[in-house]
ROPABA-200773 format. One record per residue: residue number from 0; residue in three letters; x, z, y of N, C-alpha, C in turn. Coordinates in nm, 3 decimals. Layout:
! residues N
NUM|Ala|X|Z|Y|X|Z|Y|X|Z|Y
...
! end
This chain:
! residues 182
0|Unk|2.895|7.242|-0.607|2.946|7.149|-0.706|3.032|7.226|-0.807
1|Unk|3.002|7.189|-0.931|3.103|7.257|-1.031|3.196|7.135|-1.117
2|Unk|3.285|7.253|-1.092|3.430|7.201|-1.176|3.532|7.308|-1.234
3|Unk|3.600|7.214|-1.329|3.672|7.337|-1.423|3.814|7.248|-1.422
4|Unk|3.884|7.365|-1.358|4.097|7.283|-1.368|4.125|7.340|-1.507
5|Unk|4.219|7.302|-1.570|4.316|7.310|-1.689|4.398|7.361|-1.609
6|Unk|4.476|7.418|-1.737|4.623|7.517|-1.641|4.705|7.475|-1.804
7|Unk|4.806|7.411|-1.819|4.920|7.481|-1.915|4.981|7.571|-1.940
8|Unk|5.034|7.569|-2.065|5.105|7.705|-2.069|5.213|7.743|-1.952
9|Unk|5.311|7.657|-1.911|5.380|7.651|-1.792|5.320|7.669|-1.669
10|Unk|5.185|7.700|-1.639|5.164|7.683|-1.516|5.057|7.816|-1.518
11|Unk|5.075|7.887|-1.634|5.011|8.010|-1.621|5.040|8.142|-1.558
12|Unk|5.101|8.141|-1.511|5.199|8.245|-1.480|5.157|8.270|-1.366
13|Unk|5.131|8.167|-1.262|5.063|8.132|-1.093|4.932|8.178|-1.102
14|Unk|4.901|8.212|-1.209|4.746|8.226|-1.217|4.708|8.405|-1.208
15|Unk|4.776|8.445|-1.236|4.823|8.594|-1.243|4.712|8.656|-1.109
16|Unk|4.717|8.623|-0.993|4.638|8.734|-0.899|4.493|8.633|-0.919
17|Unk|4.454|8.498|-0.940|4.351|8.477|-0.936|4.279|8.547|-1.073
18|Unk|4.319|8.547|-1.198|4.255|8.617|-1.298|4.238|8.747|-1.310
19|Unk|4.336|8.792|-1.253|4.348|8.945|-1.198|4.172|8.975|-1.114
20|Unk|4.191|8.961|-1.040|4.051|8.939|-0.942|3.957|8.933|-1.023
21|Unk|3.856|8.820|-1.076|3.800|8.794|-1.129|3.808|8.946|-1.269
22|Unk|3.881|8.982|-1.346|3.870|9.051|-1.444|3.878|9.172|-1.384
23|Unk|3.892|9.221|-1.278|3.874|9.340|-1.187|3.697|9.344|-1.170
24|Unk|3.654|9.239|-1.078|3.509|9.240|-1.072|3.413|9.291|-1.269
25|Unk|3.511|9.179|-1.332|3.430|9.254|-1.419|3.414|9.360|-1.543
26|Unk|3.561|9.394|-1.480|3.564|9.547|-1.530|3.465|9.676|-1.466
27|Unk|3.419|9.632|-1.343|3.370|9.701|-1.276|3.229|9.708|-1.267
28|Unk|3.200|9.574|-1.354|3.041|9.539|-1.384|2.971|9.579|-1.494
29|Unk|3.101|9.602|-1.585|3.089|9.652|-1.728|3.109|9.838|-1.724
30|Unk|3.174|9.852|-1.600|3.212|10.016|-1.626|3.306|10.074|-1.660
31|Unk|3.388|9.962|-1.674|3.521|9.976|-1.745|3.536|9.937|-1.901
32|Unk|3.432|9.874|-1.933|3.412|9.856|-2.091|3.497|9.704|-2.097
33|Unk|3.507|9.622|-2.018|3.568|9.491|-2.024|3.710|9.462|-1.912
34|Unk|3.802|9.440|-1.908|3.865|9.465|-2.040|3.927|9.645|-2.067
35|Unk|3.912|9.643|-2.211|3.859|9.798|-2.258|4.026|9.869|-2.207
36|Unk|4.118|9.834|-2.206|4.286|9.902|-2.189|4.237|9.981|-2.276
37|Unk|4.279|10.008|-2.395|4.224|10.084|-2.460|4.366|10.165|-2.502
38|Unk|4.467|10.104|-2.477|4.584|10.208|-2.475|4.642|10.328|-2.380
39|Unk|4.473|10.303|-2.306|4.530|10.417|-2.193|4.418|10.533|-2.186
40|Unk|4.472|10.654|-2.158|4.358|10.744|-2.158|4.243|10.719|-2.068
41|Unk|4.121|10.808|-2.106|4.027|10.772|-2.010|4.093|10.834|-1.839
42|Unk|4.108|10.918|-1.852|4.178|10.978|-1.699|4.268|10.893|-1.663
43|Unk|4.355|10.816|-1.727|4.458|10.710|-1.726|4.421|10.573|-1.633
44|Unk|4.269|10.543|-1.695|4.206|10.420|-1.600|4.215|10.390|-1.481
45|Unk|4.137|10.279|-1.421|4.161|10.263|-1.284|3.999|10.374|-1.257
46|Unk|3.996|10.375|-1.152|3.878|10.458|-1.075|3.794|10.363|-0.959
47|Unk|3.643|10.314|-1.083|3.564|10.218|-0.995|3.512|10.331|-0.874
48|Unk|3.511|10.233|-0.764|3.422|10.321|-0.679|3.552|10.379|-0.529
49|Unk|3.718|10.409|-0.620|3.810|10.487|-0.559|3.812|10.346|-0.459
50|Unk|3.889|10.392|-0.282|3.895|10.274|-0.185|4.063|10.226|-0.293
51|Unk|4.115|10.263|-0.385|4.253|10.189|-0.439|4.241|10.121|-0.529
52|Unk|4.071|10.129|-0.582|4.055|10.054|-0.724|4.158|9.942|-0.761
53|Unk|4.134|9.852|-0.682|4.211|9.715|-0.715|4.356|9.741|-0.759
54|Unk|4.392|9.793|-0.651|4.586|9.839|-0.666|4.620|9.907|-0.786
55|Unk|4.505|10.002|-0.832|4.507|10.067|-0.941|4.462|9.964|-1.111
56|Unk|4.365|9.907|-1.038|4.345|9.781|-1.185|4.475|9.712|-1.168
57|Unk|4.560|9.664|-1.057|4.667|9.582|-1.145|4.753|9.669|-1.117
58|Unk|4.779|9.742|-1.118|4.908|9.868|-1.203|4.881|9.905|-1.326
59|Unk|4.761|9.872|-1.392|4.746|9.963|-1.515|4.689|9.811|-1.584
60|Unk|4.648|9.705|-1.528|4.637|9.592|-1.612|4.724|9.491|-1.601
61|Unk|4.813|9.452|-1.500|4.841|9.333|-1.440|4.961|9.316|-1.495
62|Unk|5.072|9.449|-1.547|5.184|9.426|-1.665|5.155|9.331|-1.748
63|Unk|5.024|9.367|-1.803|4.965|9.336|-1.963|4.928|9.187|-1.921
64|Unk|4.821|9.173|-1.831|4.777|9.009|-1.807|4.945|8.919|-1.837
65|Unk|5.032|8.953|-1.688|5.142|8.882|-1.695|5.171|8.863|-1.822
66|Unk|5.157|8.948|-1.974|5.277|8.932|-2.083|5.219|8.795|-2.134
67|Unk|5.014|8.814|-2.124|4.930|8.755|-2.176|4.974|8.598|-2.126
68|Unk|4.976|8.564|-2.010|4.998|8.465|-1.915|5.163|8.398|-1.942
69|Unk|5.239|8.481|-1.984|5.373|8.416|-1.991|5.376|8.442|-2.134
70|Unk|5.328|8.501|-2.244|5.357|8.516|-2.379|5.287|8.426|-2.496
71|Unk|5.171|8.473|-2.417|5.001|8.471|-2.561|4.950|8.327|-2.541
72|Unk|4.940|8.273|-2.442|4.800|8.197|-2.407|4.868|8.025|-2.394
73|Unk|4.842|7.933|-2.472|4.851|7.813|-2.450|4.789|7.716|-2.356
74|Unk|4.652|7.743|-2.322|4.575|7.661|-2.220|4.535|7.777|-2.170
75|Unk|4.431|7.772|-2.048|4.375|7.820|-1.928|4.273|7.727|-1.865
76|Unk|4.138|7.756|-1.875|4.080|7.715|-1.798|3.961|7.784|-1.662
77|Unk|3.973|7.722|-1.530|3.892|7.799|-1.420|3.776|7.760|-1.366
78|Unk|3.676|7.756|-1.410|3.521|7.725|-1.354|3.505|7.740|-1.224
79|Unk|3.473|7.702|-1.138|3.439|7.676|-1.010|3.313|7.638|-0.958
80|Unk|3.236|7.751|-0.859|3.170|7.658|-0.808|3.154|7.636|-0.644
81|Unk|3.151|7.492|-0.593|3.182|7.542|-0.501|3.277|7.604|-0.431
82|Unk|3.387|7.542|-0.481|3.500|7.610|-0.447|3.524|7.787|-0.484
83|Unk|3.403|7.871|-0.518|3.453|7.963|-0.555|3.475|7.985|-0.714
84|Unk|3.577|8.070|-0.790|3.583|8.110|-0.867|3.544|8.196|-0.972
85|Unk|3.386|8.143|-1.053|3.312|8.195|-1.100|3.336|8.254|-1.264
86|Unk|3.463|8.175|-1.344|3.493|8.231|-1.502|3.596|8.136|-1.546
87|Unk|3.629|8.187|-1.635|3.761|8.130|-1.723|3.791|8.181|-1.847
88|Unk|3.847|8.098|-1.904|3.828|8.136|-2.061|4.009|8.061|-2.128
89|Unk|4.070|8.145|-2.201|4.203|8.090|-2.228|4.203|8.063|-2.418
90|Unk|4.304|7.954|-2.396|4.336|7.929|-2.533|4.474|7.947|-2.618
91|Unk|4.433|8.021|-2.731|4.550|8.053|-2.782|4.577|7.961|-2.910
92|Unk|4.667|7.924|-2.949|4.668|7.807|-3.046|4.743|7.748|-3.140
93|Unk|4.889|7.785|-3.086|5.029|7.754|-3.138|5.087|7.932|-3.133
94|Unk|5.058|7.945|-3.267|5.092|8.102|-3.292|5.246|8.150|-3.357
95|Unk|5.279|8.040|-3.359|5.441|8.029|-3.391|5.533|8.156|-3.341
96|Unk|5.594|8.202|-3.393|5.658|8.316|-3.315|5.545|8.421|-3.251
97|Unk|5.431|8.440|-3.256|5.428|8.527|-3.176|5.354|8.642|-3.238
98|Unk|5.376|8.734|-3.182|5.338|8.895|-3.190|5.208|8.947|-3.136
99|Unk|5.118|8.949|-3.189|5.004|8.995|-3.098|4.870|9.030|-3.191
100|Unk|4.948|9.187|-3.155|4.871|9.331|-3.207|4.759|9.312|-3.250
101|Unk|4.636|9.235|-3.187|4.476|9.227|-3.222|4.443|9.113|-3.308
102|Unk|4.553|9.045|-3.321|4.563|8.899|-3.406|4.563|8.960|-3.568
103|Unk|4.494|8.933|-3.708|4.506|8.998|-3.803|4.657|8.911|-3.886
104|Unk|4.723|8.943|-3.929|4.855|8.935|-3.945|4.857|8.810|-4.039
105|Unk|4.767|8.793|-4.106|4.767|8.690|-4.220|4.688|8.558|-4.173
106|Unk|4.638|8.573|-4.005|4.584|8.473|-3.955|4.680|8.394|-3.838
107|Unk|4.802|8.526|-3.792|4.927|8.466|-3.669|5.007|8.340|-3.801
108|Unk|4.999|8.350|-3.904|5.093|8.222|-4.013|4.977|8.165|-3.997
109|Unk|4.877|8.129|-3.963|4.777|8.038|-4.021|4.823|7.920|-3.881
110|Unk|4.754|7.753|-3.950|4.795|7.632|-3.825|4.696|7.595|-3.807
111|Unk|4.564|7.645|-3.880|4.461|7.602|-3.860|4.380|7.639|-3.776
112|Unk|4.419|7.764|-3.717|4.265|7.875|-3.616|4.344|7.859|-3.472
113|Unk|4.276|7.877|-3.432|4.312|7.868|-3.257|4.180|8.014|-3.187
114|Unk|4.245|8.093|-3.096|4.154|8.190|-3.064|4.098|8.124|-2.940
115|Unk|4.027|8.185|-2.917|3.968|8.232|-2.769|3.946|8.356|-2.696
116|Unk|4.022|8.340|-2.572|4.082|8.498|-2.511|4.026|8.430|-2.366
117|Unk|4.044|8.570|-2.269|3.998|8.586|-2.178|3.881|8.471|-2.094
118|Unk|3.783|8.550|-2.207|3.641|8.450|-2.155|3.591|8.559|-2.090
119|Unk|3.557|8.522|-1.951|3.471|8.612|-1.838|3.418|8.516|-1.748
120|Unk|3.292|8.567|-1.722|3.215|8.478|-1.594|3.188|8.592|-1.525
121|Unk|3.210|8.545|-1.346|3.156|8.657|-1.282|3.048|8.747|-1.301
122|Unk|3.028|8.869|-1.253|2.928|8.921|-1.288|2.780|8.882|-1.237
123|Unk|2.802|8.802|-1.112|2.675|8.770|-1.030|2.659|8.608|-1.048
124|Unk|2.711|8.557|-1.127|2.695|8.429|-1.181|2.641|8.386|-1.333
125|Unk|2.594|8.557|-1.402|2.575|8.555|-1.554|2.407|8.478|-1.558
126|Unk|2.392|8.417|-1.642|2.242|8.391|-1.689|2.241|8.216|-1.630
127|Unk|2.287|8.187|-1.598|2.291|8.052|-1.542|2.334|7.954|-1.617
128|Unk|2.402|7.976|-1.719|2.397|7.862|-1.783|2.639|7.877|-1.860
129|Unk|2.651|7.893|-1.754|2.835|7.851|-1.711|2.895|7.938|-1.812
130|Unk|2.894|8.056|-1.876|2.952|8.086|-1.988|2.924|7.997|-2.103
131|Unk|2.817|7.913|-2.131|2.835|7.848|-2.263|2.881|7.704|-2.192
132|Unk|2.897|7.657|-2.072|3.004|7.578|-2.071|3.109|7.594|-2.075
133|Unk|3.171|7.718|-2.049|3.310|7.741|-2.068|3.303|7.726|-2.183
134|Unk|3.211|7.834|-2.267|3.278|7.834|-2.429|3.215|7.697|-2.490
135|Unk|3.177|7.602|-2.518|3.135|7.524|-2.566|3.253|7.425|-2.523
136|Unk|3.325|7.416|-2.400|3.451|7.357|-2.352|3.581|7.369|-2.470
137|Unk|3.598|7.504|-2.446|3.714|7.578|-2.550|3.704|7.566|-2.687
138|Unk|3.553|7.572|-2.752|3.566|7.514|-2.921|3.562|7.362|-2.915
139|Unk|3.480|7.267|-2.827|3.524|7.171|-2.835|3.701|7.126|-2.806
140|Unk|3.761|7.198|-2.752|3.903|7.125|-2.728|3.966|7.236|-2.834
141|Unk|3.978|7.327|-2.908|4.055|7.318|-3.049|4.022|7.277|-3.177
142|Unk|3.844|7.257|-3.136|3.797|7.122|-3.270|3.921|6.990|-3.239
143|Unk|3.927|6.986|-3.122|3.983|6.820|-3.072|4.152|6.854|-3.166
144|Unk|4.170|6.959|-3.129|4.341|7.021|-3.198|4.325|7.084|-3.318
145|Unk|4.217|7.033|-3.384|4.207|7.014|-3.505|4.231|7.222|-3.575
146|Unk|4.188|7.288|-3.465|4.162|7.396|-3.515|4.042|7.484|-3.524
147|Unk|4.017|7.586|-3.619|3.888|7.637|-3.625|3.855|7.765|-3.536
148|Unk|3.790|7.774|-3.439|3.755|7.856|-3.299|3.753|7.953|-3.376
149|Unk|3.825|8.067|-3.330|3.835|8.223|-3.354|3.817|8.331|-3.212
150|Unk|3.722|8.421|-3.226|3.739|8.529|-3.135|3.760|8.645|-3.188
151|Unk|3.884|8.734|-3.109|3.872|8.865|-3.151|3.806|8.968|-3.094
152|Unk|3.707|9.066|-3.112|3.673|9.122|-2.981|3.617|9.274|-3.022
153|Unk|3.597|9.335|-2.986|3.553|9.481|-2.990|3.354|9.467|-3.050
154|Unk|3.300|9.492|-3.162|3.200|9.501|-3.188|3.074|9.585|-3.106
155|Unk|3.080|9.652|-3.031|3.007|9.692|-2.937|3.050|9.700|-2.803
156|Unk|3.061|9.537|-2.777|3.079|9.421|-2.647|2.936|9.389|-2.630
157|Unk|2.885|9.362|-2.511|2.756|9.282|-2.508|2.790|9.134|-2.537
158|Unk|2.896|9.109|-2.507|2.980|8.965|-2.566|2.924|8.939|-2.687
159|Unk|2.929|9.057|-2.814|2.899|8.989|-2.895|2.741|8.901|-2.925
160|Unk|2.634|8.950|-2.885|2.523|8.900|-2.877|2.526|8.742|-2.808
161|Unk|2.620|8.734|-2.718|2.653|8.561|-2.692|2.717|8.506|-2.786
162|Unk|2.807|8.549|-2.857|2.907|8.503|-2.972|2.774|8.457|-3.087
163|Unk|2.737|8.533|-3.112|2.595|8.510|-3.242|2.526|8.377|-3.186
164|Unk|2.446|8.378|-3.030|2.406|8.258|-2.990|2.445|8.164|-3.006
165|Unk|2.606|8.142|-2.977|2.664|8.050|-2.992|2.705|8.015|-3.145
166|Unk|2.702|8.068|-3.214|2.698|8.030|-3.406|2.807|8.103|-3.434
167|Unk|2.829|8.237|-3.412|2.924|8.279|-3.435|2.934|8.398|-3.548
168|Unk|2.998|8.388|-3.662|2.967|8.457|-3.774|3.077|8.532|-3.790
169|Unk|3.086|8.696|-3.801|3.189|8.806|-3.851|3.240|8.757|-3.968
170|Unk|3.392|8.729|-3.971|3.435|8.711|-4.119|3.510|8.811|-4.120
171|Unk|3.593|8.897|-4.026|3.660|8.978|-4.087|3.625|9.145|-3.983
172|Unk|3.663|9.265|-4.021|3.637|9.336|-3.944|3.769|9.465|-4.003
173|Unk|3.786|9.473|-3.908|3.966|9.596|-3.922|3.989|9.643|-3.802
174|Unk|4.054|9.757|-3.772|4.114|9.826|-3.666|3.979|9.853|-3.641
175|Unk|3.974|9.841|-3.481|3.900|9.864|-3.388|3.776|9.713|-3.364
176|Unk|3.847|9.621|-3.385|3.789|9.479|-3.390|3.749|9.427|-3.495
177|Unk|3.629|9.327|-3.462|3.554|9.194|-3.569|3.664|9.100|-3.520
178|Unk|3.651|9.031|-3.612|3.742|8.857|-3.607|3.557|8.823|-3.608
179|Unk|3.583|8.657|-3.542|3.444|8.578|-3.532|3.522|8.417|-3.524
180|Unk|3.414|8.408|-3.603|3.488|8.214|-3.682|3.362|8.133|-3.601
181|Unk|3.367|8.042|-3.547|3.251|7.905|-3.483|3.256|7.800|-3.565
! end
């Protein structure tokens, strides 16, 4: 049976070792390409394969999730099936005050865009259908908050080829990242 909980911003914080998990598996599915830590050297990474991997993904990610989880992220949502924990996808939305590096600077003043961050479906759950319910979830509920769905993401993501499926058009491209408008 599938189901998806809401999490608030207040209640994100608890969520910390379950997203942890989940974004471990699929760092490890990707190779380390998702999520990229891209502030850390390659020798710096965790080591798929090492028996410490895990301990090592949240020493070198799990600072950063927490800031994400208590700083960045307004909603949270967790796909389920079956009681297990198959993807989740977070919403960022109320950009008031905040600081965040991959955000393009003239879009953190904007009241109109709302992002979408940490969208992952397990790795052995892909092709089934449950990533475009998550994301089809998440633009429908900041259409509902009356904002226009934004992703930021690294241009040679396999992500992006789902982003296009889903109607997703490059409007801006800087740094290292595309901005993508729905």
């Amino acid at each position: 049976m599938l189901s998806v909980e809401e999490y608030k911003k207040d209640e994100l914080p608890k969520l910390l070792n379950t997203v942890l998990k989940l974004l471990a598996d699929v760092y490890v599915d990707t190779r380390g390409g998702y999520p990229r830590m891209e502030w850390l050297k390659p020798e710096e990474k965790p080591k798929i394969g090492d028996p410490n991997f895990f301990e090592q993904f949240k020493e070198k990610y799990g600072t950063f999730l927490r800031w994400r989880l208590t700083h960045e992220l307004d909603e949270l949502y967790i796909l389920k099936c079956d009681g297990d924990i198959i993807g989740c996808i977070a919403l960022n939305y109320d950009l008031r005050g905040k600081n965040i590096s991959w955000i393009p600077e003239d879009y953190l003043k904007r009241y109109d865009v709302g992002f979408i961050e940490l969208f992952v479906v397990s790795p052995k759950e892909r092709g089934k259908g449950f990533g475009k319910k998550l994301f089809s979830l998440a633009i429908n509920r900041l259409r509902e908050l009356n904002k226009r769905p934004m992703v930021v993401t690294f241009p040679d993501l396999e992500a992006m080829n789902f982003y296009k499926s889903m109607g997703g058009k490059v409007v801006k491209k800087y740094d290292v990242f595309v901005l993508i408008e729905f």
